[in-house]
N, C-alpha and C positions, 0 to 999 in steps of 0.2 A: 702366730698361729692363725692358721684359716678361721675367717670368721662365724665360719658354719658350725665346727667346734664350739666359739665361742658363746653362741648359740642357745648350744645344750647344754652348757656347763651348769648347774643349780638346778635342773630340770631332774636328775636322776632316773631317767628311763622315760619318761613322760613324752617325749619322739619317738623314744623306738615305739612303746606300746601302743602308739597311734598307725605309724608307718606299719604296722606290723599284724594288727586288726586289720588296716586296709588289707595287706595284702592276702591273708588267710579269709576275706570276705570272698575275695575275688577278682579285687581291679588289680590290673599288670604293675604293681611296683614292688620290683623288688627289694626285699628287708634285708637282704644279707649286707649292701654295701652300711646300712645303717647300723646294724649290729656290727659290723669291724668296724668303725668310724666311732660307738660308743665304746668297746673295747680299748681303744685306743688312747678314750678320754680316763677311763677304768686302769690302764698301765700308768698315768699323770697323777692320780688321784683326785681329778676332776670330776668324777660320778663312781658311783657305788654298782661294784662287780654285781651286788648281792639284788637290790635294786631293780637293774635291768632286767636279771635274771627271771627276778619274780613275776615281774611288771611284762615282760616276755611270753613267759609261761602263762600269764593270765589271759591274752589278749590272743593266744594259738587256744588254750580252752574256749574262751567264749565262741572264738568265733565256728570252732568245731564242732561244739557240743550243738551249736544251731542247725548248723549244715544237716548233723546226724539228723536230729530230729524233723527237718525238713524232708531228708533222704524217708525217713521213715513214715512218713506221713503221705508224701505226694507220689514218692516210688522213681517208675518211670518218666514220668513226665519231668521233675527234676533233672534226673541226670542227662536224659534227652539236651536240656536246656545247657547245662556246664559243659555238657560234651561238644555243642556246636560254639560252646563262646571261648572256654578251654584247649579244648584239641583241636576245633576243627574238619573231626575227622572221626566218623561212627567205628571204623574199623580201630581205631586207638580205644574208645570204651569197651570195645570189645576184650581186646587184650587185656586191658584192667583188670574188668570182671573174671577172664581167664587167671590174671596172674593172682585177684583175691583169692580164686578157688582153690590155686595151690599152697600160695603162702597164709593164707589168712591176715588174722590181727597184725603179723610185723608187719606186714606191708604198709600199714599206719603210720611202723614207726619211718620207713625210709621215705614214706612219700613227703616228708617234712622238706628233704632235700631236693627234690626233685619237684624242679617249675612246672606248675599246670598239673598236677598229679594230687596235689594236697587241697586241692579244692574240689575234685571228685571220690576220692578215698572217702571220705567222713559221709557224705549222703549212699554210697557204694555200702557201708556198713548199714547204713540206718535202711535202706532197702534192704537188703537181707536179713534184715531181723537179728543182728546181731545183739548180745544184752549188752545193754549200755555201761553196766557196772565195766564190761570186759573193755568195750571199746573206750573209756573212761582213761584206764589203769594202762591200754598200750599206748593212748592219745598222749598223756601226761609222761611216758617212759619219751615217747620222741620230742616231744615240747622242749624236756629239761637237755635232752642231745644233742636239740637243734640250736640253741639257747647257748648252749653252754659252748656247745665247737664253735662258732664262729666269735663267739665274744673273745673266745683264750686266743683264735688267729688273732684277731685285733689286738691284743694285749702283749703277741710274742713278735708282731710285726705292725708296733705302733708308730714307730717313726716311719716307717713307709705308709704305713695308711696314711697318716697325717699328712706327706709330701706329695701325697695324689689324691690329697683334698686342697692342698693351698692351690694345684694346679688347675680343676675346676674352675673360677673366677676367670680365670684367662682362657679357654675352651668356652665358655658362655652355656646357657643355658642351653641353647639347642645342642650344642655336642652332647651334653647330658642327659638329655630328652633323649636322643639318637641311642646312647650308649643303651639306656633302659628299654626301647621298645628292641633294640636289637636280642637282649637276654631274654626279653619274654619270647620272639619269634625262637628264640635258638630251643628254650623249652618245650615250646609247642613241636617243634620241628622234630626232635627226641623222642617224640609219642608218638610219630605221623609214620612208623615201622608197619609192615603187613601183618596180619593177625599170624601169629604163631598155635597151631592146632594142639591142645593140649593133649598130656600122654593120655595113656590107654589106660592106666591106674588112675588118674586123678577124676574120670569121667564121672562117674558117681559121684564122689564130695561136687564136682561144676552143678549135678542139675540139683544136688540136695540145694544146695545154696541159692541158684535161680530159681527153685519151688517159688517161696517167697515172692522176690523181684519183679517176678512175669507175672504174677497175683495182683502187684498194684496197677 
């Protein structure tokens, strides 16, 4: 077994929950490949499904529930800041803020999956004044979705995760490196779309919701 595996064996989440704070802080590393890679450990019976799960879930709250409260405190000048180290690209926060005003709270839950979106979502809330009990209960509904789908891939397609982790060693760290800023660029690049003008019915919920945001 790849030695990265063996690694994490006795640790019970204790990688992911790091890899996984990192990446809900904001630096470019993707958690998915580490959650199918502990998944994988979780089909052996080398680490606990239950574990990751929690240890998962805790390390998307914490680092959420900060953002929000950032979001709510500093406002604009926050998102200003995610938006040029995130996206790149002020017409993508745009769209955001557009697609909060139609979806609202789910949009929480999908931005779990979606690179570079889950790090402006939560301060996006906490600027609008959203209550936090609300954005708590959708945060924790995608934590446990996001948690949980990529662990069960890991666990339904463990021996191949495993066989493109023993290969890594041999591809070297920089292939690796490579692979990972490529995923980030590809997420950033998904948001980098022309602002789409919202309908004619959702105008009113758009400025109720920016009252707030243009306020900080």
């Amino acid at each position: 077994m790849n030695e990265l595996l063996h690694s994490w064996e006795g640790h019970d989440g204790i990688v992911v929950f790091i890899v996984v704070l990192l990446e809900q802080a904001g630096l470019p590393i993707p958690a998915a490949p580490c959650l199918l890679a502990a998944g994988s450990l979780c089909a052996t019976g080398k680490a606990s499904a239950a574990n990751v799960i929690g240890l998962t879930i805790l390390a998307c709250l914490i680092a959420d529930v900060a953002w929000f409260f950032i979001g709510r405190r500093r406002g604009k000048a926050v998102l200003s800041f995610l938006g040029r180290l995130a996206l790149s690209n002020h017409n993508a926060l745009e769209r955001i803020e557009q697609s909060f005003a139609r979806h609202g709270l789910p949009l929480v839950v999908v931005s779990k999956f979606v690179p570079g979106l889950g790090i402006v979502v939560p301060p996006l809330a906490g600027a609008l004044k959203v209550e936090p009990v609300r954005f708590l209960l959708f945060d924790l509904l995608g934590s446990v979705l996001y948690a949980a789908a990529y662990l069960m891939v890991g666990i339904i397609f463990s021996e191949q995760v495993q066989a493109v982790l023993e290969m890594l060693p041999q591809l070297g760290f920089g292939a690796l490196l490579v692979l990972v800023l490529l995923a980030y660029l590809a997420g950033k690049l998904l948001l980098r779309k022309p602002v789409v003008q919202p309908h004619v019915g959702s105008t009113v919920e758009t400025q109720k919701l920016r009252r707030p945001f243009c306020a900080c």
